[in-house]
N, C-alpha and C positions, 0 to 999 in steps of 0.2 A: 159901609162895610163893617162887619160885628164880627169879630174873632174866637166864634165860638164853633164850635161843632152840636152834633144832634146828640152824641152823650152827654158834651154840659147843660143841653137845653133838661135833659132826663135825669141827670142827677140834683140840678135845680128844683126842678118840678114835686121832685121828692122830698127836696130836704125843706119846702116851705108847705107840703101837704104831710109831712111825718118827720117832723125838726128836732125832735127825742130819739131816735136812728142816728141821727148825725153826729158823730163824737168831737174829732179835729177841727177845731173852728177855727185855726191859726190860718195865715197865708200863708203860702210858698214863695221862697228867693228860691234865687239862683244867682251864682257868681260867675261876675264879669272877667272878661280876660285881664282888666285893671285892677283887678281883686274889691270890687265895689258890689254889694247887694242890691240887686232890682227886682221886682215883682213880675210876677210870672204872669202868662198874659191868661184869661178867660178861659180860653181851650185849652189848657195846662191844672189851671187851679179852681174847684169848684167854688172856693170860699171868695173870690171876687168878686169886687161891687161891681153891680150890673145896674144899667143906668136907663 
């Protein structure tokens, strides 16, 4: 099971066929209800490794 949608598959597609378009190369957090930073998952954040 891969936690991506058909938009991450197409904003991927893009950004390894036209990688000068892509500005934000940072990841995405988001904060926990424990106030702790985790990574957002695939279908949230296009900058995730993909494996």
């Amino acid at each position: 099971h891969f936690n991506v949608s058909n938009s991450y598959v197409l904003h991927k597609l893009r950004r390894v066929l036209l990688p000068w378009l892509h500005k934000p190369w940072a990841r995405r957090t988001k904060r926990t209800e424990q106030g702790l930073h985790e990574w957002q998952p695939p279908r949230d954040d296009v900058n995730s490794p993909d494996l």
